[in-house]
C-alpha distance (Angstrom), angle and dihedral (degrees) to the residues before:
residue distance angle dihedral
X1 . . .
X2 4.00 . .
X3 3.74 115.0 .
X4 3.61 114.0 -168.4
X5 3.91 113.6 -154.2
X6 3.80 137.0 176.8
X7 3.89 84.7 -139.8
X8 4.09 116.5 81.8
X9 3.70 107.7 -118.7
X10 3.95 116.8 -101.0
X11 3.52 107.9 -132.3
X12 3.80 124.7 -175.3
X13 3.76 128.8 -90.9
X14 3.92 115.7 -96.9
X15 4.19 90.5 -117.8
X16 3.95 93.9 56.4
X17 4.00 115.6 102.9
X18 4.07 116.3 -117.5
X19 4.20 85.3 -105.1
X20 3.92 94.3 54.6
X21 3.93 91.2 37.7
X22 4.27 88.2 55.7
X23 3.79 86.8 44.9
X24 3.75 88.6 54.7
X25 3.54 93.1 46.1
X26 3.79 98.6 43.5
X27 4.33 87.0 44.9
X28 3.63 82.5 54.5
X29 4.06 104.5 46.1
X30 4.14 80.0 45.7
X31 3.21 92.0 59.2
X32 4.20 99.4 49.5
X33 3.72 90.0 38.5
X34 4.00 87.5 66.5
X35 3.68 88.1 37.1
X36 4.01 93.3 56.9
X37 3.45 93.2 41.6
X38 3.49 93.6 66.6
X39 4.11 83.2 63.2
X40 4.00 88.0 55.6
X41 3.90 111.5 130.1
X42 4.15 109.0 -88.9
X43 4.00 93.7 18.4
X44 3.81 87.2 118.9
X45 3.61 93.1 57.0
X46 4.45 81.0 58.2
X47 3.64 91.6 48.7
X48 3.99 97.8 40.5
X49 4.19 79.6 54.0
X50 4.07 89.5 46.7
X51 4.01 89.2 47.2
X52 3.81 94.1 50.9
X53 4.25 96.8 37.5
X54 4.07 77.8 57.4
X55 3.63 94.2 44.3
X56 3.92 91.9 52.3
X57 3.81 89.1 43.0
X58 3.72 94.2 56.1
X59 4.12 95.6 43.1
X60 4.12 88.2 53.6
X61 3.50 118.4 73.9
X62 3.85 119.3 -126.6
X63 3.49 114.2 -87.7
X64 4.14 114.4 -133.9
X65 3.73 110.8 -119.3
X66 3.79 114.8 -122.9
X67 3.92 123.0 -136.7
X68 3.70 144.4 101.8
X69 3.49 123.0 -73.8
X70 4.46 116.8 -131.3
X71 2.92 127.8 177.8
């Protein structure tokens, strides 16, 4: 699988073990995975949704929650 990226690969230091360089590597391809899903075909439709639920929130005032107090 060849991924072509504007970014330079980050490869592990020589002095890291094979476990903690996989780590590293899998940490890292975690990390653009959520990254590139955010590019996915009708994500901007979820964050247009997002940006208005916000909007909404922030023209409403807080409502005051009802209950009794104990303590």
């Amino acid at each position: 699988m060849s991924e072509a990226s504007d970014e330079p690969r980050r490869e592990p230091a020589a002095g890291i073990d094979a476990r903690e360089a996989a780590r590293i590597r899998r940490r890292d391809r975690d990390a653009d995975a959520e990254a590139r899903a955010l590019l996915r075909p009708g994500m901007g439709k979820v964050f247009k949704q997002i940006q208005d639920a916000q909007a909404k929130a922030a023209k409403e005032p807080p409502t005051r929650r009802r209950g009794s107090r104990r303590g």
